[in-house]
Each structure stands twice: as C-alpha cells, then as structure tokens.
N, CA, C and O of each residue as an XYZ file, in Angstrom:
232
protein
N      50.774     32.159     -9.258
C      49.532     32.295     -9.978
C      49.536     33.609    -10.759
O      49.909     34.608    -10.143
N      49.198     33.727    -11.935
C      48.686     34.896    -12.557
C      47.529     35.110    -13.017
O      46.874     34.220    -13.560
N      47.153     36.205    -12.881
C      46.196     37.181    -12.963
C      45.856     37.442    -14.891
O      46.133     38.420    -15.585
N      45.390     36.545    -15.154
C      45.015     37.194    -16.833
C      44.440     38.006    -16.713
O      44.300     38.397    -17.872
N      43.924     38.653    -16.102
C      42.719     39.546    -16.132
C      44.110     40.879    -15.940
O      44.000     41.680    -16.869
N      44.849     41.106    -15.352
C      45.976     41.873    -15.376
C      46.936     41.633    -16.211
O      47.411     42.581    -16.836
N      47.314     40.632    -16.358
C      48.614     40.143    -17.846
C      48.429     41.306    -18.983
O      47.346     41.495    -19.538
N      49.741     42.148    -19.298
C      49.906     42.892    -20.373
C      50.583     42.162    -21.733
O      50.887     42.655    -22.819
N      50.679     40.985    -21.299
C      51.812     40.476    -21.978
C      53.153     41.064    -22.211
O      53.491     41.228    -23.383
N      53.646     41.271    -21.633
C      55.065     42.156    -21.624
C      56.389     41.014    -21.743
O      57.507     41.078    -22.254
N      55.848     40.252    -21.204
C      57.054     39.422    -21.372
C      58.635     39.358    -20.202
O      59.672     38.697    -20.241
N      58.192     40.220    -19.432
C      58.966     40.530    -18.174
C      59.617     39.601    -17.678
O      60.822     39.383    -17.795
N      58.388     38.691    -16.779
C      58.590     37.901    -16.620
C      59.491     36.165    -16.879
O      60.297     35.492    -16.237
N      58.851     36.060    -18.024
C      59.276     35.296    -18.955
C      60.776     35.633    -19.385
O      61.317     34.650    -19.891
N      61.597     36.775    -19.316
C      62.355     37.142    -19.300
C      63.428     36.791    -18.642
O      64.492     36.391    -19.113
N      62.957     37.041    -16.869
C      63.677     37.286    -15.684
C      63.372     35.732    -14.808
O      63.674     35.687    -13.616
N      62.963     34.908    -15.267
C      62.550     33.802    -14.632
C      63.998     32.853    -14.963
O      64.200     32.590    -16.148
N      64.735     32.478    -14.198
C      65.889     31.927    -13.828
C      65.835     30.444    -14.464
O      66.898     29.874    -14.707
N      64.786     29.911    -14.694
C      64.473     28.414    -14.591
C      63.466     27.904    -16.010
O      63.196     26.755    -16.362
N      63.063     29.190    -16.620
C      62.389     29.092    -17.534
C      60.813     28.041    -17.421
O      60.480     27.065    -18.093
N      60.254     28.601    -16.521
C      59.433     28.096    -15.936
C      58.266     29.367    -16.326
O      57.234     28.697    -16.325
N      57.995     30.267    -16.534
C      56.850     31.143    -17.505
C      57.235     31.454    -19.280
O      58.068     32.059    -19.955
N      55.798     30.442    -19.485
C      55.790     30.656    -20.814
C      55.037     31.744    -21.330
O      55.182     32.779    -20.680
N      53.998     31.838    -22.659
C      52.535     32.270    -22.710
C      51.854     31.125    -23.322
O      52.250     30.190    -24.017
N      50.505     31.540    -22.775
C      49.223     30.119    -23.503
C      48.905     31.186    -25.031
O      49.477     32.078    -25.657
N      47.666     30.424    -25.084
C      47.538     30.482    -26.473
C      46.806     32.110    -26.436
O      46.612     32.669    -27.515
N      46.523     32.628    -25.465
C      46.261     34.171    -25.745
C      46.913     35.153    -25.540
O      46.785     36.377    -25.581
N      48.088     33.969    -25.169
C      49.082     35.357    -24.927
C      49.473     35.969    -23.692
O      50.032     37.064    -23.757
N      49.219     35.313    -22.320
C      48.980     35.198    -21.204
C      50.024     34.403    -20.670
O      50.588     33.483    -21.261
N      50.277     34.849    -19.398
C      52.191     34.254    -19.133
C      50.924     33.098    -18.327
O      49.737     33.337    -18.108
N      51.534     32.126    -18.094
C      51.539     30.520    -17.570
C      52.891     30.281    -16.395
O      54.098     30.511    -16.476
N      52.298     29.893    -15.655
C      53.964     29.462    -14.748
C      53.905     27.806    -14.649
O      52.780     27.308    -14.668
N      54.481     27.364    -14.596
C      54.928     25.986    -14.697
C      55.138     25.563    -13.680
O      56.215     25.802    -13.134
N      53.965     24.619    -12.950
C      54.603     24.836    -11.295
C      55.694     23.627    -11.179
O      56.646     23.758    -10.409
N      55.581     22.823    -11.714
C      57.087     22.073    -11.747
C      58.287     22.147    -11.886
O      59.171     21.395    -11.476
N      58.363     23.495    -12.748
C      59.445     24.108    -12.879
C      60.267     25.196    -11.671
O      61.451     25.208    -11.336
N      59.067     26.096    -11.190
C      59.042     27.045    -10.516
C      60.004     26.878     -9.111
O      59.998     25.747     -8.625
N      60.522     27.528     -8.678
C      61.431     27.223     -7.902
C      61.170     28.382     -6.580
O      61.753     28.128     -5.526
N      60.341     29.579     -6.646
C      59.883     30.250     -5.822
C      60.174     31.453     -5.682
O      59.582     32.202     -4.904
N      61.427     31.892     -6.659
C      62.465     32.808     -6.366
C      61.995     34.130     -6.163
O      62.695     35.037     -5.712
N      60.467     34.267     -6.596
C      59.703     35.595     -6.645
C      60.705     37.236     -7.704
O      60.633     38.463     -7.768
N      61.457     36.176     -8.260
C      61.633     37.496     -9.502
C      60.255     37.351    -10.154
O      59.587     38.197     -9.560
N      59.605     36.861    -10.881
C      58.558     37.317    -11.627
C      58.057     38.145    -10.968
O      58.134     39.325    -11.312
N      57.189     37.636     -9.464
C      56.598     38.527     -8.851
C      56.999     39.669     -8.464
O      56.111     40.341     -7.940
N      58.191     40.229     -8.535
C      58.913     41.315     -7.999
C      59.269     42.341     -9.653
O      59.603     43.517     -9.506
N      59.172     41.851    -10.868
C      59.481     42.535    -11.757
C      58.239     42.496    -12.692
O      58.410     42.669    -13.899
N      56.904     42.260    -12.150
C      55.673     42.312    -13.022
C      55.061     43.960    -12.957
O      54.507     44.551    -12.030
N      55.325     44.301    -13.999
C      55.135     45.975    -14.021
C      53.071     46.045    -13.264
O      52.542     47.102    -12.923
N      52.794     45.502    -13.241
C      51.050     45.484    -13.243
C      50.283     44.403    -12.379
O      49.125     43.987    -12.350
N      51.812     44.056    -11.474
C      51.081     42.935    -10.224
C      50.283     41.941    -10.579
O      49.214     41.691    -10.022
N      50.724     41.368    -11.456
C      49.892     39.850    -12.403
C      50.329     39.128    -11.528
O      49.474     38.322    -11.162
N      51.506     39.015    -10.888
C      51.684     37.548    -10.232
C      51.706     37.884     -8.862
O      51.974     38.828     -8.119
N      51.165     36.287     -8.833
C      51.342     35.841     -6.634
C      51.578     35.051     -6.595
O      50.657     34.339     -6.994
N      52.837     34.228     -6.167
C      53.242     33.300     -6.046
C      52.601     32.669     -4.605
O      52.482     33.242     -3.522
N      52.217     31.233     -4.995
C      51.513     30.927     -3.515
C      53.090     30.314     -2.695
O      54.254     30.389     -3.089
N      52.592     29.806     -1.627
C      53.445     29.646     -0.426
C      54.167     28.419     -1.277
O      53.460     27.879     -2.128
N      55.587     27.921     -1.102
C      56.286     26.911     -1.466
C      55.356     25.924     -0.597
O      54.542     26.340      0.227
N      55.591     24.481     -0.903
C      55.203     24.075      0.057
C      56.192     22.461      0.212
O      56.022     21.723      1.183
C-alpha cells in the first residue's frame, strides 16, 4: 500500500521493483499492482519517505 499523502514522486521505487509492478496514476503517485507484486519489500525498503507498507502476502 502507499501512502499518497507521503509519495514524493521520486520514482525509487518504480525503479527498484524487480517485477515492474509500481507504476504512477494520473497525479503522479506510485500505484502497486497487486497482481504483479511478488512481496519482495525492495520498494518498501528503498522509499526515501516511508510511502510504502506492504501488507502480509497472503
């Protein structure tokens, strides 16, 4: 899950995501794709401003 209310748009994420599973929406705000998402918690581990929480795999 991310946090728009924290999103810098940096693009970090979107970067470091293995699976290409974070895009941005239309403001510019990273999106995760939960179909895509695979759990790996790089986003969450390289978000300069703690935008993301990945919930529990399930």
């Amino acid at each position: 899950m991310v946090d728009k209310s924290k999103c810098i748009s940096c693009g970090t994420c979107v970067a470091i995501c293995p699976v290409g599973a974070i895009s941005f929406d239309k403001d510019g705000k990273a999106v995760i794709d939960k179909n895509k998402c695979i759990h790996c918690g790089a986003c969450q581990a390289s978000c300069p401003v703690e935008a993301i929480k990945l919930d529990s795999k399930k």
